[in-house]
N, C-alpha and C positions, 0 to 999 in steps of 0.2 A: 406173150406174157405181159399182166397188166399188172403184176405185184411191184413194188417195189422192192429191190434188192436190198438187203441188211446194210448197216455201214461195216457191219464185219466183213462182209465179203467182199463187199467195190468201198476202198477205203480214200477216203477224200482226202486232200489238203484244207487246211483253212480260205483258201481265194476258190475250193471247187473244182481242183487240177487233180488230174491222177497220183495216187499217193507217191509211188517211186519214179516217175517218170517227171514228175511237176508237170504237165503238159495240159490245155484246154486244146478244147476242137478244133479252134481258130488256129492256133499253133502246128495245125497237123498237116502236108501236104499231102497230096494223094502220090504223089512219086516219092520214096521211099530211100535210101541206102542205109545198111546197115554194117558198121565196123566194130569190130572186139574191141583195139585200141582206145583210150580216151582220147591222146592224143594223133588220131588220125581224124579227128574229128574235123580239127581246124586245115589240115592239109587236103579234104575233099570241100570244105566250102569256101578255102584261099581260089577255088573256081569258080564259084558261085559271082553270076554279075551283080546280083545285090544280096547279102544278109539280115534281117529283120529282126530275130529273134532269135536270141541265144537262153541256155537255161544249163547247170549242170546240178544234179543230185546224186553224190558217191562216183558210182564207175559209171552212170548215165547220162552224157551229155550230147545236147541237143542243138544242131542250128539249124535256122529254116531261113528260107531265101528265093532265087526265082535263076534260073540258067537259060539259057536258048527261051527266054519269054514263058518259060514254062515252073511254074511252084516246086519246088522240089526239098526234101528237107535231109539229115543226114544226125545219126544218133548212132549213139556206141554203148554195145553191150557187157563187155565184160566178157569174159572167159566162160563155156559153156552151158549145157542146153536149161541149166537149173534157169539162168539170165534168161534168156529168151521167153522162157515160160512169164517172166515177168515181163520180161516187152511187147511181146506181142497180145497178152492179153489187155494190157493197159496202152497200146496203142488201140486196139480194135476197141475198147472199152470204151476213149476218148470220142470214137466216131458215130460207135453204134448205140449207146446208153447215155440215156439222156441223163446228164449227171446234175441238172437242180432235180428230178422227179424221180431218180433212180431205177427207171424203168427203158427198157428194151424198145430202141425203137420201131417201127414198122419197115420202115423203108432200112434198105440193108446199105451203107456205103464199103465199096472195096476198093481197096489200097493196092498200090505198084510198092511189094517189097525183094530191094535186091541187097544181095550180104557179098561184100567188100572182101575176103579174107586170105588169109595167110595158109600152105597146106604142103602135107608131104607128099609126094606120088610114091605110088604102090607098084606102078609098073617102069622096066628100064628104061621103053621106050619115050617117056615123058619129060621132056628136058628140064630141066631148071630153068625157072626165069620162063616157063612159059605157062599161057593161063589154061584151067579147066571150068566146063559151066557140069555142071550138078544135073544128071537125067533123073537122079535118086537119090532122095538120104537116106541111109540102111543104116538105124539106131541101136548102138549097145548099151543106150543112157539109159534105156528103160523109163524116159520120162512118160512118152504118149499111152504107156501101158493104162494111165492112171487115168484116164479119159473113156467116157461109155462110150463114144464113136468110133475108139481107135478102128473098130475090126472095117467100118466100112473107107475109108483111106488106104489102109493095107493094101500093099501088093501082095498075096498071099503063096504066088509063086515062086517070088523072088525070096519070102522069108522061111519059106518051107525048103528052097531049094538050097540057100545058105546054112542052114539048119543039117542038111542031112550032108552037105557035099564036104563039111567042115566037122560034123561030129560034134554037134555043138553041146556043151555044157549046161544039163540043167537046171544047174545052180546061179547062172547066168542071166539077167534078164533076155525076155523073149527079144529078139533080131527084128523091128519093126521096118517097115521099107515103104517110103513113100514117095510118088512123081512132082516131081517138080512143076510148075508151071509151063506148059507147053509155047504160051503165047511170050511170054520173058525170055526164055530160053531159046525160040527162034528171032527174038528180034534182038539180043544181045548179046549172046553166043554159036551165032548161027554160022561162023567160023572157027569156033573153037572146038580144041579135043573135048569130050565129051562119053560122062563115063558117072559110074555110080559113086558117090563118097560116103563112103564109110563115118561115122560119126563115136566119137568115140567118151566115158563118164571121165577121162584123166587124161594125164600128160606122157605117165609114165607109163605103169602097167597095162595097164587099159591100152596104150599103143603099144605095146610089144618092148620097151626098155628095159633094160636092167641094170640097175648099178650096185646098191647094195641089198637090195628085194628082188627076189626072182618072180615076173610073172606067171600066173597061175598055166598058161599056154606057151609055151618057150618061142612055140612055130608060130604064134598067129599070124604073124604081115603077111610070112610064107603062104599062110591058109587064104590071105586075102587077097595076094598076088596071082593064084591059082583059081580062085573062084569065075567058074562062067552058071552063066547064063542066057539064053539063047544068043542072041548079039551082044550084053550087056558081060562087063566086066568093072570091078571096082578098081579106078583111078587114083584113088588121094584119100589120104586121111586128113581128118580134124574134131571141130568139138561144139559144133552149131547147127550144121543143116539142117541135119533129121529131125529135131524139135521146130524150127525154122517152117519146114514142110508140112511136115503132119501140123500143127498149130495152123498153120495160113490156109492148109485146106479143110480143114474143121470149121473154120471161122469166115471161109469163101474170103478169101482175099489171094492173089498173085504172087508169087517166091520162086526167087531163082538165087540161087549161091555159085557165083564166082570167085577163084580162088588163083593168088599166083602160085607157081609154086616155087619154094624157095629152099625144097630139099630133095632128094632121090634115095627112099629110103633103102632102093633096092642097088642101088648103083655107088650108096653113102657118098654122095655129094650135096656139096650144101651152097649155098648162092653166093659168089664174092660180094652184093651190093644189091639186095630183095628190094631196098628202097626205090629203086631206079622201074623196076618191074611193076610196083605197086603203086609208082604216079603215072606210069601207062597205064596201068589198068583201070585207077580214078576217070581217068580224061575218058577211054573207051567207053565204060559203062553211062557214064553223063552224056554222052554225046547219043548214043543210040538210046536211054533211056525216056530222053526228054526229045527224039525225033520225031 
């Protein structure tokens, strides 16, 4: 594509940076992490041996720096997949769009992205305080619907089969399901339980809560807890992968979501101290990321 893209649709800064993200190209490392928190931002680069450049806009902030000799940088999204939709495109926008000419570049650059987060397990077996790596994000956000490629990223067994095994509603957005990166996923959770997560548009209903709105499915965890598929069963709930996934494989870049988990929503147990779980699993992913 040799057109120039509108400034409506790739929206600049004044210095030339991605509009929400502030970010230029230089700023961008190829190794990636990504955290919901604002404030976990500075708790994964208090590891960092050197920080270089910092930057925050709203719930988006950004350091970049160098670990084990290698660039690595660390941004936080905000609360779900609506956020991501906006990071990952204006990360990938940063590298791949030549932003003085507006135009698409030839040579394609791909990113290491790995998502830092916080989740509930869906099964007993799953302790607390222990981590899962993401084989699949299975989206109820209905974001990637809105995408012409969605259908070739689809696992179309796994959303056909969640679809019929669940009785699924359809008034519901469609159930999209897509793989994680295979090469992140063995070389960072290549020890870890491993299992499909579920991705979910809210906190409350959306994950099966009730306080004073009754969700529209009373049983859902139950439906999620029970769902197979050949080897595959859903682990953890949250509210980022599945956009995370489908977007980074759309866009040919690496994604893997690791998640402590710091509840049991089958067992209602909840972590005495997630913090403690969640600076192991900083130190983990840094260390085999950047190996």
């Amino acid at each position: 594509m040799n057109t120039p893209i509108p400034e409506t649709e790739l929206i600049l800064n004044g210095n030339g940076s991605v509009y929400h993200l502030q970010l230029l190209p230089e700023h961008i490392a190829e190794n990636i992490i990504i955290v919901g928190d604002q404030g976990r931002v500075e708790t994964v680069s208090n590891y960092f041996d050197t920080v270089d450049f910092k930057v925050q806009n709203r719930e988006f902030v950004t350091h970049t720096g160098t670990f084990n000799g290698k660039r690595v940088m660390v941004v936080s999204s905000g609360i779900g997949t609506d956020n991501i939709d906006i990071l990952i495109n204006e990360l990938d926008a940063a590298v791949n769009i030549d932003l003085t000419t507006r135009i698409i570049k030839k040579e394609h650059k791909k990113l290491n992205i790995v998502r830092i987060g916080t989740s509930g397990a869906l099964q007993k077996d799953i302790l607390v305080d222990s981590f899962v790596v993401s084989s699949h994000g299975l989206g109820f956000d209905g974001l990637l619907n809105y995408y012409l490629n969605m259908p070739f990223v689809n696992e179309d067994e796994i959303s056909e089969g969640f679809i019929e095994q669940t009785n699924w509603n359809k008034n519901l957005p469609y159930p999209y399901a897509v793989k994680g990166s295979e090469m992140l996923i063995n070389k960072i959770g290549f020890d870890l339980i491993k299992g499909i997560t579920a991705t979910a548009p809210g906190f409350y209903g959306p994950q099966g809560r009730k306080l004073r709105l009754t969700p529209w499915v009373e049983d859902f965890n139950q439906q999620l807890t029970d769902f197979k598929f050949k080897e595959n069963r859903i682990t953890n709930f949250e509210m980022e992968t599945s956009a995370l996934y489908g977007l980074g494989k759309l866009l040919g870049h690496e994604t893997c979501t690791v998640c402590a988990i710091i509840a049991n929503r089958v067992a209602k147990q909840y972590s005495k101290n997630y913090h403690v779980a969640v600076e192991k699993l900083i130190q983990l992913v840094l260390e085999r990321l950047t190996k």
